[in-house]
C-alpha positions as protocol buffer text, in pm:
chain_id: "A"
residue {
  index: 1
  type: UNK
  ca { x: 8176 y: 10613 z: 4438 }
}
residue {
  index: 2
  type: UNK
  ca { x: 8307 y: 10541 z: 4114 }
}
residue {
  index: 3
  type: UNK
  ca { x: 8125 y: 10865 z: 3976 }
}
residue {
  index: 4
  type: UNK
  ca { x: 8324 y: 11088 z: 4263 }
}
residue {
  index: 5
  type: UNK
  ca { x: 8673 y: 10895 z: 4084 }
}
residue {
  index: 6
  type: UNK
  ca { x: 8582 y: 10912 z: 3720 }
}
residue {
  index: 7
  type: UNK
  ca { x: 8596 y: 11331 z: 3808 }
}
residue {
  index: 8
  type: UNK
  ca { x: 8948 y: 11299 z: 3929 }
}
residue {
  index: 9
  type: UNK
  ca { x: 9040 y: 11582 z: 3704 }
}
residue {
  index: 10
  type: UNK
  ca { x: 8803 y: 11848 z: 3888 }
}
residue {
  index: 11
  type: UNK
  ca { x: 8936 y: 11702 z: 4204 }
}
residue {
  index: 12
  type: UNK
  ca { x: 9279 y: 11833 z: 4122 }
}
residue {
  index: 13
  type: UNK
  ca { x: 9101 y: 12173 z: 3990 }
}
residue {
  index: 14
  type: UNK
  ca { x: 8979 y: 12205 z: 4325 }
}
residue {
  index: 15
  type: UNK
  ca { x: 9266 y: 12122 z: 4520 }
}
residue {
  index: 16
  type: UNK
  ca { x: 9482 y: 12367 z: 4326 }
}
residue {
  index: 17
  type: UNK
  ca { x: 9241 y: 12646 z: 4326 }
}
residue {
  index: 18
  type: UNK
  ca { x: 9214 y: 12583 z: 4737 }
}
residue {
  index: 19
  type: UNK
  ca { x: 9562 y: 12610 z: 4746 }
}
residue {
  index: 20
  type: UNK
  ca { x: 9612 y: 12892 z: 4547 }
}
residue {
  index: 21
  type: UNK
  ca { x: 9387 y: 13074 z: 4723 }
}
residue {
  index: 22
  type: UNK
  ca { x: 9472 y: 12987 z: 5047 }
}
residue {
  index: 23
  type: UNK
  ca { x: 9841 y: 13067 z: 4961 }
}
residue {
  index: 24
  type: UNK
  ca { x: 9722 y: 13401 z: 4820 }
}
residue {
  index: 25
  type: UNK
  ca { x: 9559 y: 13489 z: 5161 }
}
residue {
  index: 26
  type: UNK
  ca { x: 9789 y: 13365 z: 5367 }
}
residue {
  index: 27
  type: UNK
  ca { x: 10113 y: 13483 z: 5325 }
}
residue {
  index: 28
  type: UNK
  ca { x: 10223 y: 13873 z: 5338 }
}
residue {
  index: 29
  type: UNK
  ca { x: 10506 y: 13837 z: 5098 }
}
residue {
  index: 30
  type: UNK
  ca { x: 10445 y: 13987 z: 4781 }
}
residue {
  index: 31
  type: UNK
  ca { x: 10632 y: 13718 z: 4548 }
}
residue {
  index: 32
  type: UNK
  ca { x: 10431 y: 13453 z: 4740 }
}
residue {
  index: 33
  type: UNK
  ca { x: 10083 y: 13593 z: 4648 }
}
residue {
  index: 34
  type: UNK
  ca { x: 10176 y: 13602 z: 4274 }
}
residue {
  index: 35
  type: UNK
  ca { x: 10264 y: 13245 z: 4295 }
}
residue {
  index: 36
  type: UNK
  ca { x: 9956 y: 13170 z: 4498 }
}
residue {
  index: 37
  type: UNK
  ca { x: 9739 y: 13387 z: 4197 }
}
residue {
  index: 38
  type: UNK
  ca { x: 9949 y: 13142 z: 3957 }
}
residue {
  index: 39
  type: UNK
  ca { x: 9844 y: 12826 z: 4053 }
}
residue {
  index: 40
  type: UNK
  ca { x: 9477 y: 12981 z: 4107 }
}
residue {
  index: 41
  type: UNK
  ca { x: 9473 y: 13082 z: 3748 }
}
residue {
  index: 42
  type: UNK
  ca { x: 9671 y: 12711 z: 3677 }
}
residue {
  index: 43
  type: UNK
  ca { x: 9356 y: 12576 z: 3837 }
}
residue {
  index: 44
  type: UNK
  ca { x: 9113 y: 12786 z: 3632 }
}
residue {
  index: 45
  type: UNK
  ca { x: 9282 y: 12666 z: 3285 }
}
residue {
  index: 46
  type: UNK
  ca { x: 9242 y: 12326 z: 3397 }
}
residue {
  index: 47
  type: UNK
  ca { x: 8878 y: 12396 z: 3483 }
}
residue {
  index: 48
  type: UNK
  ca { x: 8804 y: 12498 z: 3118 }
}
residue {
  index: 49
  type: UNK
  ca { x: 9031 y: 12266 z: 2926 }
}
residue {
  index: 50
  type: UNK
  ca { x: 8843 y: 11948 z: 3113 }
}
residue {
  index: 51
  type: UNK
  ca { x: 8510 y: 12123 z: 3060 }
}
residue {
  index: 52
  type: UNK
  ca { x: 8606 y: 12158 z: 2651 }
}
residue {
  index: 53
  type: UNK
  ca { x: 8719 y: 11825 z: 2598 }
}
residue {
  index: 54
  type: UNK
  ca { x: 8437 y: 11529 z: 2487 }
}
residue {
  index: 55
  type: UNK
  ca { x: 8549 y: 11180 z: 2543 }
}
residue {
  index: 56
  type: UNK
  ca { x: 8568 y: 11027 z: 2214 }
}
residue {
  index: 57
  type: UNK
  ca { x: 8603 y: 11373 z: 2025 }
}
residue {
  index: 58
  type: UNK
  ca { x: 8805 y: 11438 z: 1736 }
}
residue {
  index: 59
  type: UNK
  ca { x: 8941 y: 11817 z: 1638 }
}
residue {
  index: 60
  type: UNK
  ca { x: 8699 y: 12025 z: 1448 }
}
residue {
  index: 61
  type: UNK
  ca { x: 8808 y: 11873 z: 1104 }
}
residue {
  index: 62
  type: UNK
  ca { x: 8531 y: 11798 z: 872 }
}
residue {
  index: 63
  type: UNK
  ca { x: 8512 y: 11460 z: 729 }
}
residue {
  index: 64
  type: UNK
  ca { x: 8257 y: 11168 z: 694 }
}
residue {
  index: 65
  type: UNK
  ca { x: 8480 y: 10975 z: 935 }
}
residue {
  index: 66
  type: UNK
  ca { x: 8442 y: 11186 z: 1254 }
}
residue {
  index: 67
  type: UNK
  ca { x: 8117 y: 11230 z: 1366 }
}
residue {
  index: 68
  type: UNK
  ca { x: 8229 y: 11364 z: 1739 }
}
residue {
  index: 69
  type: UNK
  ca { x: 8418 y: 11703 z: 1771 }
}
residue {
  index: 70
  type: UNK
  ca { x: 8549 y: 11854 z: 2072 }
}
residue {
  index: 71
  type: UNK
  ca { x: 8493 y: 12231 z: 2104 }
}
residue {
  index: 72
  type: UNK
  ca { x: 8774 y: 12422 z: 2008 }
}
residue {
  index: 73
  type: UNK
  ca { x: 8716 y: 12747 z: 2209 }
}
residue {
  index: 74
  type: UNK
  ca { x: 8856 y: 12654 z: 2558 }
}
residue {
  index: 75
  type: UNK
  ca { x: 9180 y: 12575 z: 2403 }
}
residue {
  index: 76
  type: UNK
  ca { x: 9180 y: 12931 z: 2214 }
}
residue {
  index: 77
  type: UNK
  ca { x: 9054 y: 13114 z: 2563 }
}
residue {
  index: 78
  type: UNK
  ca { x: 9315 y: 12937 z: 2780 }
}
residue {
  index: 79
  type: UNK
  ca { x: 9577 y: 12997 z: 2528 }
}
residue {
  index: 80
  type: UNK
  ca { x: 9522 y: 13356 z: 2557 }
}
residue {
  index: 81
  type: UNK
  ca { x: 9487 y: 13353 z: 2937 }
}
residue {
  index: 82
  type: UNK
  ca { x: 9819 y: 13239 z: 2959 }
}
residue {
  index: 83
  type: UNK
  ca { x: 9967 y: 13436 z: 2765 }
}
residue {
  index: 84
  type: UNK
  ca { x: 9788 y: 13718 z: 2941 }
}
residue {
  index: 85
  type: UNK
  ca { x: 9901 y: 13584 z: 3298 }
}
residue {
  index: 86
  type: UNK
  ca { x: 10258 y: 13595 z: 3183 }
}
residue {
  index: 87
  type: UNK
  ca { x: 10256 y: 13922 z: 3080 }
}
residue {
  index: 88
  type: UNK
  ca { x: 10050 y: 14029 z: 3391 }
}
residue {
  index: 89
  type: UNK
  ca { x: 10291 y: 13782 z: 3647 }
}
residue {
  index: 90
  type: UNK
  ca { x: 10614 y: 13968 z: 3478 }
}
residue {
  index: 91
  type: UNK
  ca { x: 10478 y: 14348 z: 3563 }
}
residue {
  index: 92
  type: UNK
  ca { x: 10365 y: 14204 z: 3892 }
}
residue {
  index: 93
  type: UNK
  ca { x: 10748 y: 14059 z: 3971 }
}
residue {
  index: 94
  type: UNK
  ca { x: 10855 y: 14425 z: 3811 }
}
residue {
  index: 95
  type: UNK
  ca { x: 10617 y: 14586 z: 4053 }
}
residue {
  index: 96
  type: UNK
  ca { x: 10767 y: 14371 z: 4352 }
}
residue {
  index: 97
  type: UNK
  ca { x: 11100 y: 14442 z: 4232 }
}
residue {
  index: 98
  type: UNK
  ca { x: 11048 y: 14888 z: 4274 }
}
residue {
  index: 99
  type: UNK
  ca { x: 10843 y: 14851 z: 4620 }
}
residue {
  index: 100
  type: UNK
  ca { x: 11187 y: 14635 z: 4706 }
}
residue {
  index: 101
  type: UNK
  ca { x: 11397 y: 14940 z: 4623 }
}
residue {
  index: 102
  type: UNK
  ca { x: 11128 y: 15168 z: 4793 }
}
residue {
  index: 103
  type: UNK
  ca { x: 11089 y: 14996 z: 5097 }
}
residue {
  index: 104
  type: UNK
  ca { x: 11374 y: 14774 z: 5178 }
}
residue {
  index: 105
  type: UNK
  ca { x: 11118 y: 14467 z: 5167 }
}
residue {
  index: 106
  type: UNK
  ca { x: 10825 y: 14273 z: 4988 }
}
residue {
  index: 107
  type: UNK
  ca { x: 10635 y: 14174 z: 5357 }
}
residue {
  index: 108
  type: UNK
  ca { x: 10294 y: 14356 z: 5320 }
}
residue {
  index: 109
  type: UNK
  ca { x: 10301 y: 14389 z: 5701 }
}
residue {
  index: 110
  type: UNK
  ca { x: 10684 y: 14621 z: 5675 }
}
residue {
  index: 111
  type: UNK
  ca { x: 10523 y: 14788 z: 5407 }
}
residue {
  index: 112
  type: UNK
  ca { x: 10188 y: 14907 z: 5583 }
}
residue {
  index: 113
  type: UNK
  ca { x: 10378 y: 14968 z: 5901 }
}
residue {
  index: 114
  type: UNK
  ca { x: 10635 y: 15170 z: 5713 }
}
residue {
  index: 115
  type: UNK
  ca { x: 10336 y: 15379 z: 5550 }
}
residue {
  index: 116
  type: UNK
  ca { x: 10208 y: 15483 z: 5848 }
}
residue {
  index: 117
  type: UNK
  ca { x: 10506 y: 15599 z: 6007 }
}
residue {
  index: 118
  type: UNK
  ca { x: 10544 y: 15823 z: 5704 }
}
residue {
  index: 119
  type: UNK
  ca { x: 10194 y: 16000 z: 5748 }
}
């Protein structure tokens, strides 16, 4: 039991990649889904940054008192990942903000519907 605890933090990586995900399929507005792809991609950064990081480790600084390193590398991916999901969440808000003006609405459903009609 105590092993299932001392993992706590992959318990909340689960539980927010279940929820983005399940907010990402459930929900037909548009602003919703790029939340639910936020926390997803929340949940992956967590995933990494717990995988990176060695109890006990010091940062990659080289010296005969530290003898345990963590890796520096998940830091350096998630850093650009969020930088990257900024830039790709602020298009995606742009994106929602011209179907708006085409449409009259962000529901996926309206928008489908109103596709048809026009074929």
């Amino acid at each position: 039991m105590s092993e299932l605890l001392g993992h706590y933090n992959y318990w909340v990586v689960i539980f927010l990649m279940m929820t983005g995900f399940y907010v990402l399929i459930s929900s037909g507005n548009l602003v919703k889904k790029v939340i639910g792809l936020n926390i997803f991609q929340t949940s992956v950064g967590l995933l990494f940054i717990s995988m990176g990081k060695v109890s006990g480790g010091t940062a990659p600084i080289v010296d005969d008192r530290f003898h345990l390193y963590s890796h520096p590398l998940p830091s350096v991916l998630i850093l650009t990942a969020i930088v990257v999901g900024v830039a790709t969440t602020a298009v995606a808000l742009a994106l929602i903000v011209r179907i708006r003006e085409a449409y009259g609405t962000i529901e996926e459903d309206e928008i489908l519907a109103l596709d048809r009609r026009e074929e």
